[in-house]
Backbone as CSV, one residue per row, in Angstrom:
resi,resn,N_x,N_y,N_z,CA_x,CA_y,CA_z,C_x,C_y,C_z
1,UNK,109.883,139.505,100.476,108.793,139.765,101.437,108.312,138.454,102.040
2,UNK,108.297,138.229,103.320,107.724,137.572,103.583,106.068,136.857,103.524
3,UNK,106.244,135.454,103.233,104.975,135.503,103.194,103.641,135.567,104.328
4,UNK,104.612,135.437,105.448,103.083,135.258,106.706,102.544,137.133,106.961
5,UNK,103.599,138.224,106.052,103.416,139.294,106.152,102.730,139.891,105.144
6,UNK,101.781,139.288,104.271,101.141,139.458,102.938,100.211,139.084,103.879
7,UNK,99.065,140.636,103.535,97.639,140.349,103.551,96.588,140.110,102.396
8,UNK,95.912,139.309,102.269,95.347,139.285,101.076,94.476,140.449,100.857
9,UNK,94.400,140.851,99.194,93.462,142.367,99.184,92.084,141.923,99.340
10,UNK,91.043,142.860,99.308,89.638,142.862,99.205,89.496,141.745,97.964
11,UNK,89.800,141.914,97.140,89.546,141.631,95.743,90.029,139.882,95.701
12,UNK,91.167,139.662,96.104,91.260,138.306,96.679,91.062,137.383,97.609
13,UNK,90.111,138.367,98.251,88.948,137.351,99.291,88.097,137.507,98.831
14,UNK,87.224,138.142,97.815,86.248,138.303,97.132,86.500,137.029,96.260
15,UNK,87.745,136.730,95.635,87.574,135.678,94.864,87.492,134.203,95.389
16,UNK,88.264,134.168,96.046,88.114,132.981,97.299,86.416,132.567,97.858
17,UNK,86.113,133.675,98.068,84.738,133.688,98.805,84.053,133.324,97.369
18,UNK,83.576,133.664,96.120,83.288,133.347,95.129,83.908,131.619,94.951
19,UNK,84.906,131.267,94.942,85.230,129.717,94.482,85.029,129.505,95.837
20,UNK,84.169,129.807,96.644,83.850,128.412,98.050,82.701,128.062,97.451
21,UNK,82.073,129.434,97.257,80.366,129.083,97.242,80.281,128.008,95.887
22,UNK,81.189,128.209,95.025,80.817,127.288,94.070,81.882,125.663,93.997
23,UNK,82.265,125.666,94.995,83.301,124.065,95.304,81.957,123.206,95.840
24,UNK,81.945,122.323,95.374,81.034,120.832,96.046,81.511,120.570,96.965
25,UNK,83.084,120.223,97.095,83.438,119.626,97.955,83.402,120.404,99.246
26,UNK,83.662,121.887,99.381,83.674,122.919,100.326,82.775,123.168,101.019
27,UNK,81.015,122.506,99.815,80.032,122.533,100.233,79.411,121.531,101.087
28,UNK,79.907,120.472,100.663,79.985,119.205,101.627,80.227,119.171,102.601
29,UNK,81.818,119.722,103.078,82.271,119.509,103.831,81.689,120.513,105.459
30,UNK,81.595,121.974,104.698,80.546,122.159,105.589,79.456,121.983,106.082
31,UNK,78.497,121.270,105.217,77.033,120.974,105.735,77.497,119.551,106.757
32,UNK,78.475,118.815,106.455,78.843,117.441,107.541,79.091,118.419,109.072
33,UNK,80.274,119.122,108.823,80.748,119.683,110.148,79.668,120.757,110.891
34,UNK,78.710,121.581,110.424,77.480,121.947,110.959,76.654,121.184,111.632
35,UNK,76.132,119.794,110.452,75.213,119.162,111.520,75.978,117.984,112.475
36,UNK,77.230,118.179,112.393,77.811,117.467,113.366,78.432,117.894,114.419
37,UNK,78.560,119.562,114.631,78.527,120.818,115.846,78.910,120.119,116.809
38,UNK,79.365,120.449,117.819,79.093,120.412,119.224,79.346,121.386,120.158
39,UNK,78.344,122.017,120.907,78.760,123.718,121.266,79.800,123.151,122.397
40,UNK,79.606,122.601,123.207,80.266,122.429,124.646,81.247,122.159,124.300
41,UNK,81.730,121.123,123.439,83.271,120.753,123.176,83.489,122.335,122.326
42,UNK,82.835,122.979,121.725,83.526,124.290,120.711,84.011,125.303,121.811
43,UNK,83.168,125.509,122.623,83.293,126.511,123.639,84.713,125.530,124.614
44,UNK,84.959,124.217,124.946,86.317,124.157,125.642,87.553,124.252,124.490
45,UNK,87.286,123.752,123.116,88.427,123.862,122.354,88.692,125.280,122.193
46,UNK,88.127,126.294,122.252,88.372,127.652,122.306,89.005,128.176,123.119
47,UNK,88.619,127.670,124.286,89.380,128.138,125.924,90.655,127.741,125.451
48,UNK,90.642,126.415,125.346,91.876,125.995,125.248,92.998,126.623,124.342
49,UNK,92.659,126.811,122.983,93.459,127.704,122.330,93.455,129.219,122.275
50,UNK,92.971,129.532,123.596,93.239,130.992,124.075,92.247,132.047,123.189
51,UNK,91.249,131.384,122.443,90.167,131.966,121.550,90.856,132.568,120.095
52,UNK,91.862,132.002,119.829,91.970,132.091,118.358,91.720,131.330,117.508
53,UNK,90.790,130.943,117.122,90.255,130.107,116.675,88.570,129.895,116.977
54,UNK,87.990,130.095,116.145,86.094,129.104,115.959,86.536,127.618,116.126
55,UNK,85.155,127.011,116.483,85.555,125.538,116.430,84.035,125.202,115.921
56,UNK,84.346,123.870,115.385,82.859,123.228,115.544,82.270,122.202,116.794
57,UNK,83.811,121.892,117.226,83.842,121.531,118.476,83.743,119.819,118.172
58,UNK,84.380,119.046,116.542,84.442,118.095,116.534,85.659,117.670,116.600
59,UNK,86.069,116.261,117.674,87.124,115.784,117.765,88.297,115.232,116.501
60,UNK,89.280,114.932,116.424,89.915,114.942,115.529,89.846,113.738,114.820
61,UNK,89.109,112.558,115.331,88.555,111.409,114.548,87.394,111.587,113.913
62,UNK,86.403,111.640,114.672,85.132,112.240,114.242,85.471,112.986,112.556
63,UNK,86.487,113.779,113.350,86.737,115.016,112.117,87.436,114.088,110.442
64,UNK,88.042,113.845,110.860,88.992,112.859,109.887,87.676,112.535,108.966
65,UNK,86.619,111.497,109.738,86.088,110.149,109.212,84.884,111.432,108.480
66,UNK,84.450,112.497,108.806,83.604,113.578,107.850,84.743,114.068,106.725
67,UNK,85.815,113.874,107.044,86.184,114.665,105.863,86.336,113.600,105.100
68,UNK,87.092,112.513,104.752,86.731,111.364,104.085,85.613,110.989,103.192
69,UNK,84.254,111.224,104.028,83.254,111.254,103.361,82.830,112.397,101.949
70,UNK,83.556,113.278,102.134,83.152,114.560,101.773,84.551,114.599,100.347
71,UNK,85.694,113.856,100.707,86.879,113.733,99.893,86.162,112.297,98.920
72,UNK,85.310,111.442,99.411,85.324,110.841,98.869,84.635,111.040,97.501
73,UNK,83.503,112.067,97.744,82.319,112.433,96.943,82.695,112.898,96.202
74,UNK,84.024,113.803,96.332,84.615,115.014,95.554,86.049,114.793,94.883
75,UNK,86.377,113.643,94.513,88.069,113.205,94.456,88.429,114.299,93.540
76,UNK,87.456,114.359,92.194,87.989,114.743,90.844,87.979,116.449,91.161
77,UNK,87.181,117.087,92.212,87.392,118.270,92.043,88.449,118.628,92.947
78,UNK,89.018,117.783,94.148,90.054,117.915,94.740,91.235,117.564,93.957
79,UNK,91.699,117.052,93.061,92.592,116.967,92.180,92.955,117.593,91.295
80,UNK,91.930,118.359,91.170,91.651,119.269,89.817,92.457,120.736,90.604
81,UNK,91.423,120.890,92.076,92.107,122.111,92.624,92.035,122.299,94.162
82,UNK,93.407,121.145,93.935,93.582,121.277,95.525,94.121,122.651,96.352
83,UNK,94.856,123.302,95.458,95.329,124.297,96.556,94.408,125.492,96.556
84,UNK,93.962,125.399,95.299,92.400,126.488,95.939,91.704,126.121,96.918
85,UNK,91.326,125.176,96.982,90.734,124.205,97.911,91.272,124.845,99.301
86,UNK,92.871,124.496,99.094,93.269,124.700,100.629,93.444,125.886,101.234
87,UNK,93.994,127.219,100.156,93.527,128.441,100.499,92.139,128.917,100.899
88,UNK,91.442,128.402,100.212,89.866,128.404,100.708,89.414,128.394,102.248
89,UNK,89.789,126.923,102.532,89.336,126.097,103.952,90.378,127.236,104.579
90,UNK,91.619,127.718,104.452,92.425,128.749,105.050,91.664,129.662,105.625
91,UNK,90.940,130.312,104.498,90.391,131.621,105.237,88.935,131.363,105.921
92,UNK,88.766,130.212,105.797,87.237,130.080,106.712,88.053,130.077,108.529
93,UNK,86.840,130.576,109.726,87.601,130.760,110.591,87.434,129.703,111.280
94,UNK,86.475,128.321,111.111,87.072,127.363,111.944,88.200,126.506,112.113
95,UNK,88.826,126.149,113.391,89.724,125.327,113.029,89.961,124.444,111.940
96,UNK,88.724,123.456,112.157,88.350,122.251,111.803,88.860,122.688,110.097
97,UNK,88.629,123.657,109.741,88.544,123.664,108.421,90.420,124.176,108.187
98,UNK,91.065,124.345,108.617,92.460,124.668,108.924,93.261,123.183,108.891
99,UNK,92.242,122.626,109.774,93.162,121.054,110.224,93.255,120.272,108.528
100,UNK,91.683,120.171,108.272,91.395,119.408,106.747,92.403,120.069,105.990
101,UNK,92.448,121.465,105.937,93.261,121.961,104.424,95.459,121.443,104.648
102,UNK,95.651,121.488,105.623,96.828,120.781,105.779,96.660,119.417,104.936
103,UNK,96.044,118.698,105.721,95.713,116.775,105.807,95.660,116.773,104.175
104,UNK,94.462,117.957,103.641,94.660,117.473,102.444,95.850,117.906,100.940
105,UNK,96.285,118.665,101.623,97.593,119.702,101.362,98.505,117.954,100.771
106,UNK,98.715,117.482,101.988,100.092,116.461,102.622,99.401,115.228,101.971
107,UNK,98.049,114.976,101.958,97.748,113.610,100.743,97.848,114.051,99.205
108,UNK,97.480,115.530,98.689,97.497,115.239,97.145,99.330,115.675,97.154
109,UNK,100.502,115.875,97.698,101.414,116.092,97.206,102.232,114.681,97.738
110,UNK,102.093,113.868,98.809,103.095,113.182,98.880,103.721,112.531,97.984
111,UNK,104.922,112.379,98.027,106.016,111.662,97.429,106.075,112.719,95.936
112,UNK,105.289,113.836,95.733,105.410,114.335,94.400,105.259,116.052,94.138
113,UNK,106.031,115.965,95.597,106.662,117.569,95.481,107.150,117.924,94.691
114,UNK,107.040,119.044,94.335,107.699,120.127,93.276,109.105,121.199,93.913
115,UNK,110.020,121.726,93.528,111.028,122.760,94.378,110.271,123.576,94.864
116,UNK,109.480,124.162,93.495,108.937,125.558,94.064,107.410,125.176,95.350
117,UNK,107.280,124.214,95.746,106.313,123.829,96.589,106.880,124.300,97.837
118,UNK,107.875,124.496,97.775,108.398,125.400,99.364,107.579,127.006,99.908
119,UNK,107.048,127.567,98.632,106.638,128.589,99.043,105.286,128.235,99.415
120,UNK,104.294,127.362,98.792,103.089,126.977,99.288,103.371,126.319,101.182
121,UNK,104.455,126.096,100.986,104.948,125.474,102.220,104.708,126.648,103.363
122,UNK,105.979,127.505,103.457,105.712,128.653,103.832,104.434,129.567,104.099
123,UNK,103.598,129.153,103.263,102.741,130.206,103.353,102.001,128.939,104.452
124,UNK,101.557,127.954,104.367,100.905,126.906,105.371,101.760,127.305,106.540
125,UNK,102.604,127.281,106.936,103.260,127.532,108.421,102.677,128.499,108.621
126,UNK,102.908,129.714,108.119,102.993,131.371,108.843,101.615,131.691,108.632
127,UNK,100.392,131.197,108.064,98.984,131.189,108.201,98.224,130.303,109.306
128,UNK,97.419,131.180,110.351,96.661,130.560,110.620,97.282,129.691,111.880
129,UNK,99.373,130.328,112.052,99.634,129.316,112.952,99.410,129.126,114.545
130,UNK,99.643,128.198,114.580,99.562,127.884,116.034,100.747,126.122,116.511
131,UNK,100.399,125.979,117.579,101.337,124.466,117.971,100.864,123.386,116.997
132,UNK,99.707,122.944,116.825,98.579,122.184,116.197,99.100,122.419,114.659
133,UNK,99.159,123.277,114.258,99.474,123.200,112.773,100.701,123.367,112.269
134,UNK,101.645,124.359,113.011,102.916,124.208,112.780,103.732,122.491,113.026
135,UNK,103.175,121.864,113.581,103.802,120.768,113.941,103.418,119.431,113.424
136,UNK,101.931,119.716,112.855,101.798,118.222,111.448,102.370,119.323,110.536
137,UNK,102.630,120.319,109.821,103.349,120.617,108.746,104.552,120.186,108.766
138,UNK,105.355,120.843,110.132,106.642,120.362,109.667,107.267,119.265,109.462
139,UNK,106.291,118.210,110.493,107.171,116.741,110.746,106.426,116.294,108.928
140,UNK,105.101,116.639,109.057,104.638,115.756,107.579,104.753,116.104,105.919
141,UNK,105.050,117.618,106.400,105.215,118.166,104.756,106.070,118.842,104.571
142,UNK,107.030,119.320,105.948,108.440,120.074,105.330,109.332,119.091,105.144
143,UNK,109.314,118.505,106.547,110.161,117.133,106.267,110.168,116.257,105.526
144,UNK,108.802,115.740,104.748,108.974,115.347,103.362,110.187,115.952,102.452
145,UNK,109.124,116.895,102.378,109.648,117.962,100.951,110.976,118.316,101.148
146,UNK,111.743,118.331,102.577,113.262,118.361,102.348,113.856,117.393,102.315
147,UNK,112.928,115.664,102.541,113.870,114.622,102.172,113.706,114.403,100.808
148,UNK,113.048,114.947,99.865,113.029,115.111,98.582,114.354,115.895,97.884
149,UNK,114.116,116.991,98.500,114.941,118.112,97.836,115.837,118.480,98.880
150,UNK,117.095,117.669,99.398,118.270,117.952,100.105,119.000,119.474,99.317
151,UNK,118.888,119.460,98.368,119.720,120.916,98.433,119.062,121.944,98.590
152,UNK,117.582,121.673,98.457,117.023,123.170,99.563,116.854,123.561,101.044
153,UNK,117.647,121.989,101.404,117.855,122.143,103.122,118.443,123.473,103.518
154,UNK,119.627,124.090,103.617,120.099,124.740,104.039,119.715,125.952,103.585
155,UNK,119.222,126.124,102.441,118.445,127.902,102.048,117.281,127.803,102.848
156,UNK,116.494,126.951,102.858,114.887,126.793,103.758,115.494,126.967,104.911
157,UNK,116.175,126.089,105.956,116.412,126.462,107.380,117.227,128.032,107.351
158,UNK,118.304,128.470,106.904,118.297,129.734,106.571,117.937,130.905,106.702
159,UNK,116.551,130.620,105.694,115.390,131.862,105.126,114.262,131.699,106.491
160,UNK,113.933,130.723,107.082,112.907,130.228,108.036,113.729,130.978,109.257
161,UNK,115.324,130.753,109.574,115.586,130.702,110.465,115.719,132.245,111.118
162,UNK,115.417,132.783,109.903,115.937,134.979,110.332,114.711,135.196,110.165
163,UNK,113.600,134.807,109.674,112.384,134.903,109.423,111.849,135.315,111.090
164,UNK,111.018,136.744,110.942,110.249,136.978,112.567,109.458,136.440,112.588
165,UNK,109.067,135.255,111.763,108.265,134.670,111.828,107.808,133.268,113.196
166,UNK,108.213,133.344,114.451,108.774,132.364,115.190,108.044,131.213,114.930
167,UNK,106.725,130.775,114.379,106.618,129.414,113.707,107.248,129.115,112.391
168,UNK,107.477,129.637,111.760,108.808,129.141,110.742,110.304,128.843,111.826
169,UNK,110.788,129.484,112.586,111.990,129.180,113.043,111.632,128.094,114.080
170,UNK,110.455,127.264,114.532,110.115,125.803,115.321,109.958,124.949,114.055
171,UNK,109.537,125.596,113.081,109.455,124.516,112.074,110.810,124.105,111.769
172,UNK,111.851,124.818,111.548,113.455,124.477,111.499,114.063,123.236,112.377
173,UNK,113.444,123.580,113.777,113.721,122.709,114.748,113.204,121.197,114.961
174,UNK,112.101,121.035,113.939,111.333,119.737,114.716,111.069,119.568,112.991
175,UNK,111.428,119.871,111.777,110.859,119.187,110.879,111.756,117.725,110.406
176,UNK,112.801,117.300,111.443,113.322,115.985,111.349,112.847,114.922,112.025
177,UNK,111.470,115.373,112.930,110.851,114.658,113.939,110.642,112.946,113.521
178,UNK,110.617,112.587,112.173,110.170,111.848,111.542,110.942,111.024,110.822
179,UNK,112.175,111.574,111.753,113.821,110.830,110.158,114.296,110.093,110.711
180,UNK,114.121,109.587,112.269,115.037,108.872,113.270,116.484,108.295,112.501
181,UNK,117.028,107.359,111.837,118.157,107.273,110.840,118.773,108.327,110.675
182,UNK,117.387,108.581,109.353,117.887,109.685,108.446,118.015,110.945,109.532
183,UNK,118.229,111.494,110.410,118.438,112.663,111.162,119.605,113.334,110.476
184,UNK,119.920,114.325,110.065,121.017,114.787,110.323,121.749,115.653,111.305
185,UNK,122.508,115.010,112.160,122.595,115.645,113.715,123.073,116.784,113.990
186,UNK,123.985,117.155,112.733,124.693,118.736,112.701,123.704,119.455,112.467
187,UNK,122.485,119.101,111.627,121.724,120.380,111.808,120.818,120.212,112.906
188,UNK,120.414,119.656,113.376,119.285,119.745,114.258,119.919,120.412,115.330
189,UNK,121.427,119.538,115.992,122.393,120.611,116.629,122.229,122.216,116.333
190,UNK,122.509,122.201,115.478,122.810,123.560,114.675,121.813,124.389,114.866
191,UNK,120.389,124.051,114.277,119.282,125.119,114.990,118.895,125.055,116.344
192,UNK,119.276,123.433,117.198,119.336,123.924,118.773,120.201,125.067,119.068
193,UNK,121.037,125.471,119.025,122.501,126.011,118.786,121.490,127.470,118.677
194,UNK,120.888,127.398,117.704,120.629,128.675,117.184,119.522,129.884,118.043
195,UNK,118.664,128.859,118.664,117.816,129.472,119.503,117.263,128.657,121.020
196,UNK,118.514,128.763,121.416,118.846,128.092,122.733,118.202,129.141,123.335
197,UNK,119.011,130.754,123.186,118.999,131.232,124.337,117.728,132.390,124.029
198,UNK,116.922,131.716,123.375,115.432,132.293,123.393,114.522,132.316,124.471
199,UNK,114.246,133.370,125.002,112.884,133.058,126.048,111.251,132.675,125.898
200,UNK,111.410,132.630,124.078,110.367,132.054,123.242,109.645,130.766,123.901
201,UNK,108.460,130.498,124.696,108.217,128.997,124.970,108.569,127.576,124.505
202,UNK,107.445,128.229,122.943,107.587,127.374,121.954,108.901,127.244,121.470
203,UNK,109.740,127.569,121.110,111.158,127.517,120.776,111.788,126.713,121.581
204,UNK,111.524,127.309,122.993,112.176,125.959,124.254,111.985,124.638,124.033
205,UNK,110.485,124.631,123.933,109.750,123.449,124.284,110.103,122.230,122.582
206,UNK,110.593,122.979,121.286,110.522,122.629,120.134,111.549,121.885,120.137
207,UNK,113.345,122.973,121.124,114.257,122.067,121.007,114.553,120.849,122.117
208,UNK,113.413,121.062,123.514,113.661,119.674,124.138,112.686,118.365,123.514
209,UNK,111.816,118.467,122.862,111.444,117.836,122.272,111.782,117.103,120.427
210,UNK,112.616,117.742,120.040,112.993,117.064,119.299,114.443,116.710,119.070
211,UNK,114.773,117.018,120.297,116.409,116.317,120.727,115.993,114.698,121.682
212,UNK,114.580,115.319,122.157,114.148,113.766,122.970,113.868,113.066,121.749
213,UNK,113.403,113.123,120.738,112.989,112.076,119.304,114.471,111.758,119.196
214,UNK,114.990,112.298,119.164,116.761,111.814,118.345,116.895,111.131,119.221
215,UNK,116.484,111.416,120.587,117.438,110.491,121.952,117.085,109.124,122.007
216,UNK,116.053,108.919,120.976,115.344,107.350,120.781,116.238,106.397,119.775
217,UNK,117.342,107.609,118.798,118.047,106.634,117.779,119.515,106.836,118.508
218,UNK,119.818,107.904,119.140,121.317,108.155,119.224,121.476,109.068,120.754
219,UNK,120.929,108.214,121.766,120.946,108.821,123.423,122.085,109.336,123.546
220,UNK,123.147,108.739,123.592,124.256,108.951,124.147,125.209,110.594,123.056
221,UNK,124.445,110.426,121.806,125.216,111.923,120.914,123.607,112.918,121.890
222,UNK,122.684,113.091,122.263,121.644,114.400,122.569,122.448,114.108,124.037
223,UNK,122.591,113.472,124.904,123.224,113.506,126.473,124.651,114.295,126.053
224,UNK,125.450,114.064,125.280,127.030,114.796,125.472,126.305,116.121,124.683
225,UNK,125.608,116.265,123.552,125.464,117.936,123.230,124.545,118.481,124.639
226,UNK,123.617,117.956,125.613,122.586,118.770,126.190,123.726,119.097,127.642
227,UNK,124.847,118.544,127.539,125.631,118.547,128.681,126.489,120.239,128.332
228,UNK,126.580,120.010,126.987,127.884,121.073,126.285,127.030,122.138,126.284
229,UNK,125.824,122.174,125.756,125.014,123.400,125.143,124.376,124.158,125.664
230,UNK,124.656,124.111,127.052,123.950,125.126,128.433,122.992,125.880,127.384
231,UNK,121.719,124.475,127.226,120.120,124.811,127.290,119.488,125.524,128.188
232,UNK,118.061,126.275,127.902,117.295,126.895,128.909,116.808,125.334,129.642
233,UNK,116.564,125.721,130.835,116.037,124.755,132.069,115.410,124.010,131.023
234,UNK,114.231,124.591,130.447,112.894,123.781,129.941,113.122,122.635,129.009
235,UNK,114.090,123.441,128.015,114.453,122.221,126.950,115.566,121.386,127.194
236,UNK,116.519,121.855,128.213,117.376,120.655,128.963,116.534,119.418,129.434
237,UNK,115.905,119.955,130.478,114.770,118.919,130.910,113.630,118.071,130.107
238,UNK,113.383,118.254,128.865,112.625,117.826,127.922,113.725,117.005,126.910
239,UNK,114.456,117.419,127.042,115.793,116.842,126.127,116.182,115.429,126.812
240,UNK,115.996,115.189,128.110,116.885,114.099,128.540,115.842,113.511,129.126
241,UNK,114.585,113.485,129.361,113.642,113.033,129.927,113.462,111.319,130.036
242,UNK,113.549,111.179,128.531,113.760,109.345,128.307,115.025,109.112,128.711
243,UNK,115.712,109.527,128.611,117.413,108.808,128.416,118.059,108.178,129.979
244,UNK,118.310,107.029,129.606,118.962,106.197,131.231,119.825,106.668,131.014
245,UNK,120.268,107.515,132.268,121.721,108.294,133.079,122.676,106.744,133.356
């Protein structure tokens, strides 16, 4: 079963809602982002993301330098329980609180992923997604977690890639954003390959953009595949954008 297709029951938002009210840090973090509001910026960040999403309407520095404060107060209970933590900030409906539970997702695990951390993985993509979050996950915490664990490369792109989930199958596409070297070009090929001939935006826009990142280590291998691979217009044109003809 997929996980972005699991709704949580009554009974497990009841418990969630029970461990917010009693997290310090949860408590913190909201009383900073309240009295630090801003309706006018909440009301354009809303427009902007087509109204899925509450906002508090604080910018993403601003935002950072409150949560810091609020991580700082609270290290030992964020260590203790970070992924409650991050399911938590999950189901609250502002962004802001979506953005933090990633950020802090990707500081208590770096460099010390687990295998089975793929499904916490999963469930961060297909929750809550959008461009904004699918895209620090994949470049910062799938792409980790698969330069960790190379032999779950090919079951993860795989399972992501049949998945109706279409932010799991952009996460396939762009979670090498970050490997320039380390790329491996058959696959990134390979899921261009795979959903070329999607009329999906995001899908377009996922594979001209992260064939343009490769085109920064290896121009001349993304120019002979974007020539061969009769791309949609969008991601042809996003694909070769940097590259001297």
């Amino acid at each position: 079963m997929e996980l972005s297709k699991v709704a949580p029951t009554d009974a497990v938002m009841t418990l969630l809602w029970d461990f917010k009210l009693e997290m310090k840090f949860i408590k913190d973090l909201t009383r900073l982002y309240q009295d630090n509001s801003n309706k006018e910026n909440a009301e354009g960040m809303t427009a902007y993301f087509r109204n899925k999403f509450e906002f508090f309407g604080i910018k993403a520095g601003p935002r950072r330098n409150l949560l810091k404060i609020a991580l700082d107060e609270n290290k030992e209970e964020i260590t203790e329980h970070y992924f409650d933590i991050v399911k938590s900030l999950y189901s609250l409906p502002e962004r802001e609180f979506h953005m933090c539970a990633m950020e802090i997702y990707e500081r208590q695990k770096r460099k010390k992923y687990e295998v089975q951390d793929i499904q916490d993985i999963e469930f961060l993509i297909a929750t809550n997604s959008w461009w904004d979050s699918v895209d620090y996950i994949a470049k910062n915490i799938l792409g980790a977690y698969l330069l960790m664990y190379p032999d779950q490369l090919k079951p993860t792109l795989s399972g992501f890639s049949i998945s109706e989930n279409m932010w799991l199958q952009r996460s396939t596409i762009i979670f090498q954003l970050g490997y320039k070297t380390k790329t491996k070009e058959d696959i990134l090929f390979q899921q261009c390959m795979k959903f070329k001939d999607s009329n999906e935006f995001f899908l377009q826009k996922a594979i001209g953009w992260a064939l343009r990142e490769y085109a920064k280590t290896n121009p001349q291998s993304v120019l002979n595949f974007v020539n061969s691979a009769l791309l949609k217009p969008l991601s042809h044109k996003e694909a070769i954008r940097n590259i001297v003809k």
